[in-house]
C-alpha positions as a Markdown table, in Angstrom:
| # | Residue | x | y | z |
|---|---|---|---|---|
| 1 | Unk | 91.9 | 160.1 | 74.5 |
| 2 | Unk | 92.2 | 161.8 | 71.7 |
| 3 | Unk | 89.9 | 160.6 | 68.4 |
| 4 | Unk | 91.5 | 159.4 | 65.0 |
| 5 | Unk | 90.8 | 161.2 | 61.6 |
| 6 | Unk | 87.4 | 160.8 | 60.6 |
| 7 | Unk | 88.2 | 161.0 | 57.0 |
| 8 | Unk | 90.3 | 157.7 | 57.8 |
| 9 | Unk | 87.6 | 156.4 | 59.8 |
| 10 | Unk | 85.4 | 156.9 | 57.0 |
| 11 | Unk | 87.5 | 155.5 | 54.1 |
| 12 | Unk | 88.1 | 152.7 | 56.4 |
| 13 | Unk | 84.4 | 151.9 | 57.1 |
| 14 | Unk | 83.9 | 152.4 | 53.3 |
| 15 | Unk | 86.4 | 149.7 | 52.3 |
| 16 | Unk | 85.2 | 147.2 | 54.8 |
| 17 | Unk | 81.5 | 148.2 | 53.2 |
| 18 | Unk | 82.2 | 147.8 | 49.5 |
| 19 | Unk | 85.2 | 145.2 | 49.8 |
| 20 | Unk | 88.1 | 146.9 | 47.8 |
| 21 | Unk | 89.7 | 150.2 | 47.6 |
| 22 | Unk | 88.6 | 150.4 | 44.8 |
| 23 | Unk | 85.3 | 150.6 | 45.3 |
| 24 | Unk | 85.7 | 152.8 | 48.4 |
| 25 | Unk | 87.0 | 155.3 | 46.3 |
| 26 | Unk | 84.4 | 155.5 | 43.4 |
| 27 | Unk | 81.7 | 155.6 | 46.9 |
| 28 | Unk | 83.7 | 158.5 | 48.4 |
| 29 | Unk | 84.5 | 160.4 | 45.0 |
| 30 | Unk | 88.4 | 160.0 | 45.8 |
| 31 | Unk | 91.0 | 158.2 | 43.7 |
| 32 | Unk | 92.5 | 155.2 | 45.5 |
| 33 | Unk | 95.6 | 156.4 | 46.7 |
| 34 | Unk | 94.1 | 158.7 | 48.8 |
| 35 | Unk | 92.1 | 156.0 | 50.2 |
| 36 | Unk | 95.3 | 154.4 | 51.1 |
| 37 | Unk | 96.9 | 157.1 | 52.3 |
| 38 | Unk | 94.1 | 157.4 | 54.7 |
| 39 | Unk | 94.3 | 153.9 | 56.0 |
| 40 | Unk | 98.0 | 153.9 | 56.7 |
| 41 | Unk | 96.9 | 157.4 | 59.0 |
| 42 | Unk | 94.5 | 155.2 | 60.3 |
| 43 | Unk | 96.5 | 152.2 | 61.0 |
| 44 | Unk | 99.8 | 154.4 | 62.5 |
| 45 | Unk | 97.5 | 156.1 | 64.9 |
| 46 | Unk | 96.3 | 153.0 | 66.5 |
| 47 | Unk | 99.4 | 151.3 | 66.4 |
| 48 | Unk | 98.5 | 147.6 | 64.5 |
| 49 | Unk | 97.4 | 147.1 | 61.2 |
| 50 | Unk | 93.6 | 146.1 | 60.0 |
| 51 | Unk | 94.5 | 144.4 | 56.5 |
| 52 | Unk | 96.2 | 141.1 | 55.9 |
| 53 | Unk | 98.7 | 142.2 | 53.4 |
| 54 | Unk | 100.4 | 139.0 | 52.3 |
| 55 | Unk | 98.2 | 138.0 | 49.2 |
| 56 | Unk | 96.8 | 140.2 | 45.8 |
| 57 | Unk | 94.0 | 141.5 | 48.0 |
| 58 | Unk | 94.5 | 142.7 | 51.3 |
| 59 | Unk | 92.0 | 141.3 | 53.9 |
| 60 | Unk | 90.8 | 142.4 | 57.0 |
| 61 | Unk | 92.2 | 141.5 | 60.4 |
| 62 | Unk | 90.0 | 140.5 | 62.8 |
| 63 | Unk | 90.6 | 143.5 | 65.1 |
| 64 | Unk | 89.3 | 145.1 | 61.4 |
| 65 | Unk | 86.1 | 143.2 | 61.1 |
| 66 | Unk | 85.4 | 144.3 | 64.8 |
| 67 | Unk | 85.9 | 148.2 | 63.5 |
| 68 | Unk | 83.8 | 148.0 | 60.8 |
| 69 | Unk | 80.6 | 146.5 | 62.3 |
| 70 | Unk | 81.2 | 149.2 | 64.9 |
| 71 | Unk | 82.0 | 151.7 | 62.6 |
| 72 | Unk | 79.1 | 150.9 | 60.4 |
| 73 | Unk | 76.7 | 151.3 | 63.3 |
| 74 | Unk | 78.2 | 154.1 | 64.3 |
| 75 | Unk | 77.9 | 156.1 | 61.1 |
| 76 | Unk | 74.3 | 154.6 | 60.3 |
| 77 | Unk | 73.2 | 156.4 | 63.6 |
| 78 | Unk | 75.3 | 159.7 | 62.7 |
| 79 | Unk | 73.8 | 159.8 | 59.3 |
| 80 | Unk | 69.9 | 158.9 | 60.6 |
| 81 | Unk | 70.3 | 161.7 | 63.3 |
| 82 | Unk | 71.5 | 164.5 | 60.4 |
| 83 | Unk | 68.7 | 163.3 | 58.1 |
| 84 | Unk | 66.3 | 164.0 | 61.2 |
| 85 | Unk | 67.4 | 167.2 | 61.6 |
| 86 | Unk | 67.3 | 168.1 | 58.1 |
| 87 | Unk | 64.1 | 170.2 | 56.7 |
| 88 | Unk | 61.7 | 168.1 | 54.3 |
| 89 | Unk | 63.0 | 168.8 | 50.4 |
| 90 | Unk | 60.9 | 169.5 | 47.6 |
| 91 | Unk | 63.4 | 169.0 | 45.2 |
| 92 | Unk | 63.1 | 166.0 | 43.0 |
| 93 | Unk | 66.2 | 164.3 | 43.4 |
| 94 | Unk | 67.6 | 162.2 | 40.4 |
| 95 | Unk | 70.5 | 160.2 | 40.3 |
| 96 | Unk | 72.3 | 159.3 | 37.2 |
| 97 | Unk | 75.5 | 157.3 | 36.3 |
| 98 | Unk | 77.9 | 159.8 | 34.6 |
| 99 | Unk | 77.9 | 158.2 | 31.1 |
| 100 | Unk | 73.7 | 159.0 | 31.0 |
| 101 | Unk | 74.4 | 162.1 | 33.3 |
| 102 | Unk | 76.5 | 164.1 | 30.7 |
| 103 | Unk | 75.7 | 162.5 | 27.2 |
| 104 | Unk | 72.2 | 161.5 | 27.6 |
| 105 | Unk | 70.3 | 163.6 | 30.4 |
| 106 | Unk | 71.8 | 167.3 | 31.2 |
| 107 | Unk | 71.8 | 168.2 | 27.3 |
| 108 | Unk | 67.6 | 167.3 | 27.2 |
| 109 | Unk | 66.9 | 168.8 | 30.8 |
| 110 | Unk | 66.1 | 172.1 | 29.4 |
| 111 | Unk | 63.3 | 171.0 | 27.7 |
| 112 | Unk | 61.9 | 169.0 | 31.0 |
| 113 | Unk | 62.5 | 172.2 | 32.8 |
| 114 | Unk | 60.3 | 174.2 | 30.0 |
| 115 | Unk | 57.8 | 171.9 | 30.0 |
| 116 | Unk | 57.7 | 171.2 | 34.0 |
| 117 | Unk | 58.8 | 174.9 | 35.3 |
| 118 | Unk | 57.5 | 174.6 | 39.0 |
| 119 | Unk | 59.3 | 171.1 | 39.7 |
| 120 | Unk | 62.8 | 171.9 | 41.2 |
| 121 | Unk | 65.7 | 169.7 | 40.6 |
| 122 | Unk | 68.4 | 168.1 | 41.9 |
| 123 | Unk | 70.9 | 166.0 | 39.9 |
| 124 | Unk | 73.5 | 163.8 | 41.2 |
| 125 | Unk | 75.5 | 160.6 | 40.8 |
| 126 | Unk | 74.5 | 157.5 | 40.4 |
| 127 | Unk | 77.5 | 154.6 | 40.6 |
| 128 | Unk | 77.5 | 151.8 | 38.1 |
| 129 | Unk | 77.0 | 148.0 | 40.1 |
| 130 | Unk | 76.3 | 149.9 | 43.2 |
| 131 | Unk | 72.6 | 149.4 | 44.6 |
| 132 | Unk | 70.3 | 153.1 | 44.6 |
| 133 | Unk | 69.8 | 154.4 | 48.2 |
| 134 | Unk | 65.9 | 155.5 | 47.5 |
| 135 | Unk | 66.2 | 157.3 | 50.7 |
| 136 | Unk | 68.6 | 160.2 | 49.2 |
| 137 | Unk | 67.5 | 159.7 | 45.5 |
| 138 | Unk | 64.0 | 159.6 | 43.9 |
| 139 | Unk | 64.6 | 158.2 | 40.3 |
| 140 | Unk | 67.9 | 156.7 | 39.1 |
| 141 | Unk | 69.1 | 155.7 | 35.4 |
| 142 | Unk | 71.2 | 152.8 | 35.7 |
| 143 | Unk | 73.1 | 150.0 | 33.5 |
| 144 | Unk | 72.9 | 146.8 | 34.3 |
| 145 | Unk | 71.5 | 143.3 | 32.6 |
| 146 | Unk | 68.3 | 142.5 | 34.3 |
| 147 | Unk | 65.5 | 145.1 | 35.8 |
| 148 | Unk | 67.3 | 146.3 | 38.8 |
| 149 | Unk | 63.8 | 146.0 | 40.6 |
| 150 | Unk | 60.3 | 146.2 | 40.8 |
| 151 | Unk | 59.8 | 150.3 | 39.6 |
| 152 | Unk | 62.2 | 150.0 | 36.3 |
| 153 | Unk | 61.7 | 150.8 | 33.1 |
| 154 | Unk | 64.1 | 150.1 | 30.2 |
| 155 | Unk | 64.4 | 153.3 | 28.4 |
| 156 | Unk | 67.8 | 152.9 | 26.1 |
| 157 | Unk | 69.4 | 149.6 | 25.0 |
| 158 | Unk | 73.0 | 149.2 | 26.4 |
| 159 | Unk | 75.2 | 147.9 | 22.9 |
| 160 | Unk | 78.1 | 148.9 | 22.1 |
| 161 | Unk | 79.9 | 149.4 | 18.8 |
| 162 | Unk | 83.9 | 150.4 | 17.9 |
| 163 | Unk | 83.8 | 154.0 | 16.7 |
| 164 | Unk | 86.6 | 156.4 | 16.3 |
| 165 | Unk | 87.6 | 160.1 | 15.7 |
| 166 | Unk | 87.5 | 161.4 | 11.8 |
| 167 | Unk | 91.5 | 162.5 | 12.8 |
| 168 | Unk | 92.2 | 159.0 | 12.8 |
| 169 | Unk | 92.2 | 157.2 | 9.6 |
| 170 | Unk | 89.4 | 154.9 | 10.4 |
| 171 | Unk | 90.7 | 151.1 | 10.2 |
| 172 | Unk | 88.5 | 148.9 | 8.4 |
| 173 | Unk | 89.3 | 145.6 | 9.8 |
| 174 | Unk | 89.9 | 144.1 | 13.2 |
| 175 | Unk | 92.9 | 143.7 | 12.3 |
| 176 | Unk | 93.2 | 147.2 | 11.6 |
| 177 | Unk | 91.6 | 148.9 | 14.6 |
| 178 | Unk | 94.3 | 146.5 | 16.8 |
| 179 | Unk | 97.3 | 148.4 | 14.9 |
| 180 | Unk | 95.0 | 151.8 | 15.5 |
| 181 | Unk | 94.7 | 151.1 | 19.3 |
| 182 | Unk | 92.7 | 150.5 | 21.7 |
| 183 | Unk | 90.8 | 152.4 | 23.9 |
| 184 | Unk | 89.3 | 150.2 | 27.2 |
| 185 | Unk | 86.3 | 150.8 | 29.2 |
| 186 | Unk | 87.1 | 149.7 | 33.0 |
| 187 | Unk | 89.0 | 146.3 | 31.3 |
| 188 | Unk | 89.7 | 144.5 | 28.4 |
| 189 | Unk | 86.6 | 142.2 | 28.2 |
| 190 | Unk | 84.9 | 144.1 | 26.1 |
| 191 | Unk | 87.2 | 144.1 | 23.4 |
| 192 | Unk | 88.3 | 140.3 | 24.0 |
| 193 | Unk | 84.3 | 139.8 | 23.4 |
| 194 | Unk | 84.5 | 142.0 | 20.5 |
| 195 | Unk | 87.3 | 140.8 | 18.7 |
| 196 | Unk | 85.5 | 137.0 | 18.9 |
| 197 | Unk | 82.7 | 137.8 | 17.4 |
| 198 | Unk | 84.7 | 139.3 | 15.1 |
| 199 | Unk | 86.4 | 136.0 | 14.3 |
| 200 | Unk | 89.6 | 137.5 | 15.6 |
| 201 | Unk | 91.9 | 135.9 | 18.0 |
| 202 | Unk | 93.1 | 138.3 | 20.3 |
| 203 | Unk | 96.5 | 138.8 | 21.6 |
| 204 | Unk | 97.1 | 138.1 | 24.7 |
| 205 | Unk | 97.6 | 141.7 | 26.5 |
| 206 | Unk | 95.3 | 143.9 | 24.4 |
| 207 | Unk | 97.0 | 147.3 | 24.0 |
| 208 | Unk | 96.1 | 150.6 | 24.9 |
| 209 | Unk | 94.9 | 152.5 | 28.0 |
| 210 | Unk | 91.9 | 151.8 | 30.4 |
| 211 | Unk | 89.7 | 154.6 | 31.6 |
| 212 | Unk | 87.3 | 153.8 | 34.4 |
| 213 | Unk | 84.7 | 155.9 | 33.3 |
| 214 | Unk | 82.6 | 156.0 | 29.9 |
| 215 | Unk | 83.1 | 160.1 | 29.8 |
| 216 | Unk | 87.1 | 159.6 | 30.0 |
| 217 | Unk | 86.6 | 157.0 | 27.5 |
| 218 | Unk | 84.6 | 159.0 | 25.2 |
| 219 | Unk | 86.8 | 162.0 | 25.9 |
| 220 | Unk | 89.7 | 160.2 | 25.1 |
| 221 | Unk | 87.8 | 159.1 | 21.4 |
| 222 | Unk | 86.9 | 162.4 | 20.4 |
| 223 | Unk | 90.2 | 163.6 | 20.6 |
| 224 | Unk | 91.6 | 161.1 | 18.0 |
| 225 | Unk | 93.6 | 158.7 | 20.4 |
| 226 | Unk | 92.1 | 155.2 | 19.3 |
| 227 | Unk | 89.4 | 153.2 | 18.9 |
| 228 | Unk | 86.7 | 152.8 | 21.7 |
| 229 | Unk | 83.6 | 150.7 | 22.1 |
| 230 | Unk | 80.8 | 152.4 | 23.3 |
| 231 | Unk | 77.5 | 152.3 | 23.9 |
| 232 | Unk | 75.4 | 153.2 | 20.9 |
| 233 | Unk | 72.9 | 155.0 | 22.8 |
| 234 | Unk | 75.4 | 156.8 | 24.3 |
| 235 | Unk | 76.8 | 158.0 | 21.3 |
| 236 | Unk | 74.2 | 159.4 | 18.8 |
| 237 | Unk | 74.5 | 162.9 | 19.0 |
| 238 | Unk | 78.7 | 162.3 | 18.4 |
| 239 | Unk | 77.6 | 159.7 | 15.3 |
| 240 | Unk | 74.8 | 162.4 | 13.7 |
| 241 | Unk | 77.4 | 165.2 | 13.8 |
| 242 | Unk | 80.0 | 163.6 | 12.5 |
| 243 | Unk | 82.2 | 163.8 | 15.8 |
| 244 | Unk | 82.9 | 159.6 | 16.1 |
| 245 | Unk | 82.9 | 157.5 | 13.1 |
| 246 | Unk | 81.0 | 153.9 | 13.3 |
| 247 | Unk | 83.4 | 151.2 | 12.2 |
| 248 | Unk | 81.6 | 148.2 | 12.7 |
| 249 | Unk | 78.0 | 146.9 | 13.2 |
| 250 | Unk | 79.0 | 144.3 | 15.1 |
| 251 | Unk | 78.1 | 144.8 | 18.6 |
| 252 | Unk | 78.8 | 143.4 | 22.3 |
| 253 | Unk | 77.1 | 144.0 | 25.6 |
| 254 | Unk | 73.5 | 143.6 | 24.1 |
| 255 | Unk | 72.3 | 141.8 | 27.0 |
| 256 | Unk | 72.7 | 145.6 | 28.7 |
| 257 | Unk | 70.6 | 148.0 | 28.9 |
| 258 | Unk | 69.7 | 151.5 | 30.5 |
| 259 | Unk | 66.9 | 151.9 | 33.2 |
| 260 | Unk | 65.2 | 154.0 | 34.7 |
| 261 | Unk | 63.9 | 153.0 | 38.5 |
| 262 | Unk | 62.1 | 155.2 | 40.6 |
| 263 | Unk | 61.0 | 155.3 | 44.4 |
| 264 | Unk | 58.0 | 153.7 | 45.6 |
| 265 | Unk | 55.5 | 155.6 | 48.1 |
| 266 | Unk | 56.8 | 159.2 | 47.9 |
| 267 | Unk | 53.1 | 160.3 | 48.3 |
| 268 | Unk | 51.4 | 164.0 | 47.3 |
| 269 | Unk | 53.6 | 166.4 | 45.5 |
| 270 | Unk | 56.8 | 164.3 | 45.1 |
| 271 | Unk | 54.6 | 161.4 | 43.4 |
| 272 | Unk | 53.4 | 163.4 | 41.5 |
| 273 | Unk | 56.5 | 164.8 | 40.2 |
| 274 | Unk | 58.3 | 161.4 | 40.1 |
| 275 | Unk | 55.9 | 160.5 | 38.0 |
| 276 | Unk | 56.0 | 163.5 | 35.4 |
| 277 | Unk | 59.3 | 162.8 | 35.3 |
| 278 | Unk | 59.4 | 158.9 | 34.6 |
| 279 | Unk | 56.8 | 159.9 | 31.4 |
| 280 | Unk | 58.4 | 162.4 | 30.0 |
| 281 | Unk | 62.4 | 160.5 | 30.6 |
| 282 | Unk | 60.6 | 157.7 | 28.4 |
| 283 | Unk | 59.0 | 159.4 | 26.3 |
| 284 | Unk | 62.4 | 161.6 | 25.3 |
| 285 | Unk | 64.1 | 158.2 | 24.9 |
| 286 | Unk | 61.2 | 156.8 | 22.3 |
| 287 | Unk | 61.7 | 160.0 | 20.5 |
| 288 | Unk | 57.7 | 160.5 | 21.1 |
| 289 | Unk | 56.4 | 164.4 | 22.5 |
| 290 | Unk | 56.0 | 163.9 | 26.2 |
């Protein structure tokens, strides 16, 4: 017998994992019609269906359930057996959410490098909501509204403020920055919070687009094509040259923040070099000399 695609397989254990397509997309780095194109493969090769398709969200058969825990054994074992065969890494592996990643981190990393030159690097993703593996990552910056555990630090505060492009005429009202258009950060709460503490009722299907990501967000700002709230922190560099325009100091999301965590127990070397990097990550986000 013949097996199925593992890239279905995979999408499908994914799905069952993080409980949307959604989600199993942003885990796999693949946009969500792919991940349903892999589950109708998936489905036609064995001949039933695994999702309940008849409400808003589909939900898993129980002939799906009964994949899933397999599948999620299954892969577990795969994935402990390759990590068992892989030589020990030096690298000091950092994970970062993409809005930290390119606006906050990669443009300061040259000076970590100068000042740490034997201490290799590895940078990759972090996912915003999703727990940090500690077994593939070292240190993580995350977002989220409480200490995301025991080993975090709080290095950047998480507000956000409506800013714009200097191409657009920059409203000055609420009431302007609605006519301007809106720019949305995975939904429209942010503005619907925004506009109330604005004193502003707002309308009951906000316009403008919604990017799920802060860079596509910010991307879409820069280039003049409405007003976006973002994170302040975020920002700064964009604000100080002149690049986005601050409209408003009122702000939303300030029970957010940035964090830094870190793993616990690395031992020798790699503590060592966690640690080096956990001062000098603060210290660049006080504005103090490492």
């Amino acid at each position: 017998m013949s097996l199925p695609p593992l890239n279905a397989l995979r999408a499908f254990e994914a799905i069952a994992r993080t409980g949307s397509f959604r989600a199993a997309a942003e885990a796999l780095h693949v946009t969500q019609p792919a991940i349903s194109h892999q589950i109708r493969n998936l489905e036609d090769w064995l001949g039933a269906p695994l999702f309940d398709r008849s409400g808003r969200q589909p939900r898993l058969l129980p002939r799906g359930q009964a994949l899933a825990r397999d599948l999620t054994l299954a892969f577990g074992s795969i994935e402990a057996a390759c990590q068992r065969a892989q030589p020990p890494s030096e690298a000091l592996v950092v994970a970062a959410i993409p809005s930290v990643a390119l606006c906050w981190l990669i443009p300061r990393l040259p000076r970590f490098r100068t000042r740490h030159p034997r201490i290799s690097l590895r940078i990759v993703y972090a996912h915003h909501a999703h727990s940090v593996d500690f077994r593939d990552a070292d240190l993580a910056f995350t977002f989220a509204a409480a200490p995301p555990g025991p080993n975090a630090a709080r290095f950047l505060p998480g507000a956000s403020v409506p800013v714009c492009s200097p191409a657009l005429a920059a409203p000055s009202s609420p009431e302007a920055m609605l006519q301007a258009g809106l720019l949305h950060d995975t939904d429209q709460g942010g503005w619907r919070d925004w506009l109330a503490r604005a004193g502003l009722v707002a309308p009951a299907d906000l316009p403008g687009p919604v990017f799920e990501d802060f860079n596509l967000l910010r991307a879409a700002a820069l280039s003049g094509q409405g007003v976006a709230l973002a994170a302040q922190a975020m920002i700064g560099e964009d604000l100080a040259e002149n690049r986005l325009i601050l409209l408003s100091d009122i702000t939303v999301k300030d029970e957010f923040s940035y964090y830094l965590t870190w793993a616990e127990g690395a031992g020798g070397r790699k503590e060592s070099a966690i640690r080096l990097f956990r001062e000098w990550a603060l210290a660049e986000a006080a504005g103090a000399d490492p």
